[in-house]
C-alpha positions as CSV (number, residue, x, y, z in Angstrom):
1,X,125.9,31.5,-118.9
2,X,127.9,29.3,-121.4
3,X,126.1,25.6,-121.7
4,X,122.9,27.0,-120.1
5,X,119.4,26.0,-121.4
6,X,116.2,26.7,-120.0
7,X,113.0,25.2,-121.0
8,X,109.5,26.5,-120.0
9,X,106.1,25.1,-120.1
10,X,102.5,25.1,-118.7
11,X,102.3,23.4,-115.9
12,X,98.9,21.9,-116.5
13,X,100.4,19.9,-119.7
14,X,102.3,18.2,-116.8
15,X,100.1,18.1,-113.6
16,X,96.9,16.2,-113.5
17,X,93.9,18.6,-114.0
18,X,92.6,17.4,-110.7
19,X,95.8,18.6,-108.7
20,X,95.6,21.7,-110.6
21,X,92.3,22.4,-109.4
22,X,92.1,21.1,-106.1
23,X,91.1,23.6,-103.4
24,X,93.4,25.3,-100.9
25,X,93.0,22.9,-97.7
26,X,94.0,25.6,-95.7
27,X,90.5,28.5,-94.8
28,X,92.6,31.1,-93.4
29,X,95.7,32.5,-92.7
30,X,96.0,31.3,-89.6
31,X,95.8,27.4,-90.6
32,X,98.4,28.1,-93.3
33,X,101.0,29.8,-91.1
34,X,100.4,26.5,-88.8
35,X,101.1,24.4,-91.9
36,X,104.0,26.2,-93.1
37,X,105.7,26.2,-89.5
38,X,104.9,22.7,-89.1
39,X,106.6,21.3,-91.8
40,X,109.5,23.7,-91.5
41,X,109.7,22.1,-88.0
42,X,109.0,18.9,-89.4
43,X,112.3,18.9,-91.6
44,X,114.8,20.8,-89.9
45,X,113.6,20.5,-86.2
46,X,113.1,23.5,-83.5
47,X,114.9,26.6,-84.2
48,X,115.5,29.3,-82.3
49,X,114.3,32.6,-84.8
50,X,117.4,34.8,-83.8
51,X,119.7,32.1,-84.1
52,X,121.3,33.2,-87.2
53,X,120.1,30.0,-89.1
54,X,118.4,30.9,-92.7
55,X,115.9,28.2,-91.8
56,X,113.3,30.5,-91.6
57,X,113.4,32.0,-94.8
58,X,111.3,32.2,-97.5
59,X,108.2,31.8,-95.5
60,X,105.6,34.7,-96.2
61,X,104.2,36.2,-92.7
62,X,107.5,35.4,-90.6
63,X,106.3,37.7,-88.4
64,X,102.6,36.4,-88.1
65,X,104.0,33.3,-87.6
66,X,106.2,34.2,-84.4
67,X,102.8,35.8,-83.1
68,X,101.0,32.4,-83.2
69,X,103.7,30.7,-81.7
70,X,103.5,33.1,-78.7
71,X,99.5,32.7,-78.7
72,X,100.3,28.6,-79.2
73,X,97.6,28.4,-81.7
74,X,99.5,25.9,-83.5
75,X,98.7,23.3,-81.3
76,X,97.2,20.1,-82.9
């Protein structure tokens, strides 16, 4: 790439030590599939899975995820 510049770092010389270090909220898998979902839903609204849409991507699990939808344990 012509005119391109990257510039890396440590994060930590940027983020607050206590951000850094502040522990996962999430104590299982479960709760952070319910998370993730959530605030997928949360930005782009209900989508149906097979619709086509790339909404769903990049989310680790997608599969683990559809599971608990069709157990509803991400009520609440």
């Amino acid at each position: 790439m012509v005119g391109t510049r990257k510039i890396y770092d440590f994060a930590k010389k940027y983020i607050p030590e206590d951000l850094i270090a502040f522990a996962d909220p999430n104590e299982n898998e479960e709760q952070y599939y319910a998370w993730h979902v959530k605030r997928r839903v949360a930005s782009i609204g209900m989508v149906w899975p097979l619709s086509g849409s790339n909404a769903w991507l990049g989310i680790k699990g997608l599969k683990k995820i559809w599971l608990l939808c069709s157990t509803n344990s991400l009520s609440g």
